[in-house]
C-alpha positions as CSV (number, residue, x, y, z in Angstrom):
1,X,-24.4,157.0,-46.4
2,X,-26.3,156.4,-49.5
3,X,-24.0,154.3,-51.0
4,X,-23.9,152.0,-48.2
5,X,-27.1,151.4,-48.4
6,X,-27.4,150.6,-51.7
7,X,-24.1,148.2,-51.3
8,X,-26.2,146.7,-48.5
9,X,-29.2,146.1,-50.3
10,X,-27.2,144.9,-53.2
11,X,-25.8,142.3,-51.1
12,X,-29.3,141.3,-49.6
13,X,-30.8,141.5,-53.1
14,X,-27.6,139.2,-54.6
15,X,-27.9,136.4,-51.5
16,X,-31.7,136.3,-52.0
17,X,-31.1,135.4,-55.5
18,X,-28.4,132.8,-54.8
19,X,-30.4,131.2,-52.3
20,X,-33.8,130.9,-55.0
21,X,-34.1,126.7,-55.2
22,X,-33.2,126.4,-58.8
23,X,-33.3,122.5,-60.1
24,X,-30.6,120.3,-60.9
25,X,-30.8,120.4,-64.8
26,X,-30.6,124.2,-64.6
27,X,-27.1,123.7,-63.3
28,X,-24.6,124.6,-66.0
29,X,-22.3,121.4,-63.9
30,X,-25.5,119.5,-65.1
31,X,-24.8,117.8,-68.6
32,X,-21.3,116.8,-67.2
33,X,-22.8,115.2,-64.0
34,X,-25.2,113.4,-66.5
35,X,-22.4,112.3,-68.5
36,X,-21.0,110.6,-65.0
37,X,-23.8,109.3,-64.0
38,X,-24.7,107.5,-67.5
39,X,-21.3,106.2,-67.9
40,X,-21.9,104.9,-64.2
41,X,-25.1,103.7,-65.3
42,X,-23.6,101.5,-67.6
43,X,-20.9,100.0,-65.9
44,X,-23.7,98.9,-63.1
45,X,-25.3,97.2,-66.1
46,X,-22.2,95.2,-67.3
47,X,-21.8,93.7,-63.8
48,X,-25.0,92.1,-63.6
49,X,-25.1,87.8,-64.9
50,X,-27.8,86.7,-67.6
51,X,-30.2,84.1,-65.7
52,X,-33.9,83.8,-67.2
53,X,-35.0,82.4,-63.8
54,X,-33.5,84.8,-61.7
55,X,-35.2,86.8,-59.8
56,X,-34.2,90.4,-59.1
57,X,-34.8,93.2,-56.5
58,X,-33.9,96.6,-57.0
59,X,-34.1,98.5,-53.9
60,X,-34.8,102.4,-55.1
61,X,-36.4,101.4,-58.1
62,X,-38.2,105.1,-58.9
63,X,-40.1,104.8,-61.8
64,X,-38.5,101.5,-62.7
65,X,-36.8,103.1,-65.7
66,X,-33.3,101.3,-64.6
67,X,-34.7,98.4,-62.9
68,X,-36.7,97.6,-66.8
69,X,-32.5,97.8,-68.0
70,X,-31.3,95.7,-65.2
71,X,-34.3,93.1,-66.1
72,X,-33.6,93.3,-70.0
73,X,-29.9,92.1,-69.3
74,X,-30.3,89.6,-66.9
75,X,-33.4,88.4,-69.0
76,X,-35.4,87.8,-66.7
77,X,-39.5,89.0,-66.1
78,X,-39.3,88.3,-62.7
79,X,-38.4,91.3,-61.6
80,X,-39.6,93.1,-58.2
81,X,-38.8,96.6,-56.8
82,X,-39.4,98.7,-53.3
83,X,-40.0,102.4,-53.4
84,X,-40.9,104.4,-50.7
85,X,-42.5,107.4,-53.3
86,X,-45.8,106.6,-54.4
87,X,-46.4,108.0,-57.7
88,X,-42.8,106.4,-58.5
89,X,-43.8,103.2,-57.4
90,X,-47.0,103.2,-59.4
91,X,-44.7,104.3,-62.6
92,X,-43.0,101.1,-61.7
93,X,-46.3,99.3,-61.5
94,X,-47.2,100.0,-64.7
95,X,-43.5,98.9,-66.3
96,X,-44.6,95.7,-64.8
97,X,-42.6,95.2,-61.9
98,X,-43.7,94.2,-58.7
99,X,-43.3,96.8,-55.9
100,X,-43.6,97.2,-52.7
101,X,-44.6,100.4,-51.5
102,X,-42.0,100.4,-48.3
103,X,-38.9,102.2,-46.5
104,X,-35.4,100.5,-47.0
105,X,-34.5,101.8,-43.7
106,X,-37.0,99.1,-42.1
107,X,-37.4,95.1,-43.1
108,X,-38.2,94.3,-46.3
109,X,-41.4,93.1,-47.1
110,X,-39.7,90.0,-48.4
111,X,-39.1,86.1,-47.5
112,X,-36.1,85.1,-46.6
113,X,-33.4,83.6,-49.5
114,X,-36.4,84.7,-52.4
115,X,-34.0,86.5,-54.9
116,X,-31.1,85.5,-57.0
117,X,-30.0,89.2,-57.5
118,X,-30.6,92.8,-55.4
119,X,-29.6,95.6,-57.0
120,X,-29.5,98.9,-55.2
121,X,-27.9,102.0,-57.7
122,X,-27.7,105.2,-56.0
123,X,-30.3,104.3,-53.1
124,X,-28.2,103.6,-49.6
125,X,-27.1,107.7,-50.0
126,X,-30.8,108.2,-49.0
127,X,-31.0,106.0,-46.0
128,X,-30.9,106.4,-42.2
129,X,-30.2,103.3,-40.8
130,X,-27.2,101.1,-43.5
131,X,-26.7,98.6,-41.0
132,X,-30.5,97.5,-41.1
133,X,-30.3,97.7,-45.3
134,X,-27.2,95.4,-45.3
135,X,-28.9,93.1,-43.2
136,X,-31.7,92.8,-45.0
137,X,-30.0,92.3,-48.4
138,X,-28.2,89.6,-47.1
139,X,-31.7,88.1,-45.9
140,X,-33.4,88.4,-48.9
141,X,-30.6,86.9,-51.1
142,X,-30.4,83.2,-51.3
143,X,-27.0,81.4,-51.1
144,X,-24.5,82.3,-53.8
145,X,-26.8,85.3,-55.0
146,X,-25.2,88.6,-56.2
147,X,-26.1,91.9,-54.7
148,X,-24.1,95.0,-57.0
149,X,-24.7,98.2,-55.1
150,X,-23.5,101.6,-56.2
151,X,-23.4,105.5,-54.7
152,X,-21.8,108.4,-54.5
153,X,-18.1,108.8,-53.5
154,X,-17.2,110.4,-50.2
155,X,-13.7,110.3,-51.5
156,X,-14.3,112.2,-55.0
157,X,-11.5,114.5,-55.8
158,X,-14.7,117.5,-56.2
159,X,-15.7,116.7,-52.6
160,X,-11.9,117.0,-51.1
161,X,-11.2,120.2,-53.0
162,X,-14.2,121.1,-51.5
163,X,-13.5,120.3,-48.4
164,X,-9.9,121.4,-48.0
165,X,-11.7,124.7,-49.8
166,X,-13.6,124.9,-46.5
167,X,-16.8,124.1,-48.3
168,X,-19.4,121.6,-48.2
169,X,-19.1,118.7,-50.1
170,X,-21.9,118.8,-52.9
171,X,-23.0,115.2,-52.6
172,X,-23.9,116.0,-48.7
173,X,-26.6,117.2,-48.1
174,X,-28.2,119.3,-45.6
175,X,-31.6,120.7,-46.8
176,X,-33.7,120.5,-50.0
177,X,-31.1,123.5,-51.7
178,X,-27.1,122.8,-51.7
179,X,-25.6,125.4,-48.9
180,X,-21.8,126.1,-48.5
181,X,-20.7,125.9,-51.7
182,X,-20.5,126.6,-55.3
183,X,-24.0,125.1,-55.9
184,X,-25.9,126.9,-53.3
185,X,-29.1,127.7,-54.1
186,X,-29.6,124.1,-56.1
187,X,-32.2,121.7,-55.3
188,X,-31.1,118.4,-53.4
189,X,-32.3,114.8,-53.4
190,X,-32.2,113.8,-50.0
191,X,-29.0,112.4,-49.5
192,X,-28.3,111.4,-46.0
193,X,-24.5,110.0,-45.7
194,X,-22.3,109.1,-48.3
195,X,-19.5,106.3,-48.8
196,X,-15.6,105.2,-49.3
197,X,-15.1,102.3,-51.9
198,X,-13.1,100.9,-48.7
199,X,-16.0,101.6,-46.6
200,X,-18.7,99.8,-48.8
201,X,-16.3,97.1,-49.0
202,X,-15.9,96.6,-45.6
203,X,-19.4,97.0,-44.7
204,X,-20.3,94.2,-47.0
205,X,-17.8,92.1,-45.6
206,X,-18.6,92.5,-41.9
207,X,-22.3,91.3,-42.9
208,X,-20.4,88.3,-44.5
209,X,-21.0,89.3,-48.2
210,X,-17.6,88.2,-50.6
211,X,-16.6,90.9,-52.5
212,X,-16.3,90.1,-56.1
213,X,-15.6,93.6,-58.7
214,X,-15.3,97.2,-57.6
215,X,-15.7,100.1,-60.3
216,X,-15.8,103.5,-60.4
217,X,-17.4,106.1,-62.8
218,X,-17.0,109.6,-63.5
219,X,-14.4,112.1,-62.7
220,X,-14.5,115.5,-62.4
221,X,-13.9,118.0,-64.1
222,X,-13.2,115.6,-67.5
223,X,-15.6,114.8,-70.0
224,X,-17.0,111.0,-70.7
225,X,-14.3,109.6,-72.7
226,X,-11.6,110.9,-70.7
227,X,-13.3,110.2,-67.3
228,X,-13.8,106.3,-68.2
229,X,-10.0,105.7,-68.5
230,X,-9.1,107.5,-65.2
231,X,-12.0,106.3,-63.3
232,X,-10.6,103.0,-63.9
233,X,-7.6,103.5,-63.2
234,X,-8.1,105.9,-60.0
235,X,-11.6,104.0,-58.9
236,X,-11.0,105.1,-55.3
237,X,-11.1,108.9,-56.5
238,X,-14.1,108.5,-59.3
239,X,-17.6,110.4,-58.7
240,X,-19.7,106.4,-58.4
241,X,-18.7,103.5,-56.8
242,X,-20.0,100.0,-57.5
243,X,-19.5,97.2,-55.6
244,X,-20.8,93.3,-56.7
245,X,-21.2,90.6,-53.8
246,X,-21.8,87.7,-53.6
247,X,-23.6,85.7,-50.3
């Protein structure tokens, strides 16, 4: 009798401390998910064209830590951003881009055919409604403008061993702390859907973008250097996908 009893509150005690939100960077998957998401980073960065009178959108631009790269390589100072986080926003503000306070699920506070480049890395993950994001990209860009977009991989090798694990895809997610699988407990980010390099693809093409260079970036469980040469060879597997368009 005792010993049940302590088995059961063992197992209360051990599922109350699994479930504690702990953050991302406490993770020990943490520094090879940064690895990925750098190397991702960069190959976003190479896609982008060098136009000193562009101007650029970056649609998720945080605390405008990226969107100041993305500027720097295009050359370009006229640079302008949406994010929907305040404090982020004002970050931005004072990197000197122009934001708009706003939600990417609704229209963008924008004219139409106004920039020569959108950017949006790791920000369609987060939204409700794609169809009205596409759309508005496409608005926004004038003729022969490129829009690169990148996110998380639906079709990731981690997420199908997951999956065919019976466990819940990591990038998924379902409340502010990862549930269902071997990183429950972690904190989240809000994402609300995630992607197929053939679905991004097709998306962009049914809201009559071209499709110009696909990449992918990261791949699980290998380090950097070893990640880079299978990601480009298995793109359709990697942890990132990047798409560049063109209207």
């Amino acid at each position: 009798m005792f010993i049940g009893i302590k088995g059961l509150l063992k197992g209360y005690f051990t599922l109350r401390k699994i479930f504690e939100m702990k953050s991302w960077q406490e993770s020990k998957f943490y520094n090879i998910s940064a690895g990925a998401y750098k190397e991702n980073q960069d190959k976003f960065i190479a896609l982008l064209e060098t136009n000193s009178e562009a101007k650029i959108l970056d649609i998720g631009c945080n605390s405008g830590e990226f969107t100041a790269r993305i500027s720097e390589r295009v050359n370009t100072k006229q640079v302008y951003g949406i994010e929907i986080i305040a404090d982020e926003a004002m970050a931005a503000i004072n990197k000197g881009i122009k934001v708009e306070i706003s939600d990417a699920n609704k229209p963008f506070p924008f004219e139409d055919d106004f920039f020569d480049i959108v950017t949006a890395n790791q920000s369609v993950e987060h939204l409700y409604d794609s169809s009205n994001f596409f759309k508005e990209v496409y608005r926004v860009l004038k003729k022969n403008g490129s829009f690169i977009i990148s996110t998380l991989n639906l079709c990731s090798w981690h997420n199908i061993v997951c999956m065919i694990l019976g466990m819940q895809p990591p990038g998924m997610h379902l409340c502010e702390v990862q549930m269902g699988n071997f990183l429950s407990g972690t904190e989240t980010h809000g994402h609300i859907k995630l992607f197929s390099l053939n679905a991004v693809k097709d998306i962009l093409k049914y809201y009559n973008f071209k499709v110009e260079k696909t990449n992918g970036a990261g791949y699980y469980p290998f380090p950097t250097p070893i990640s880079k040469a299978i990601s480009f060879l298995d793109k359709e597997h990697s942890v990132y996908i990047t798409v560049k368009a063109r209207k």
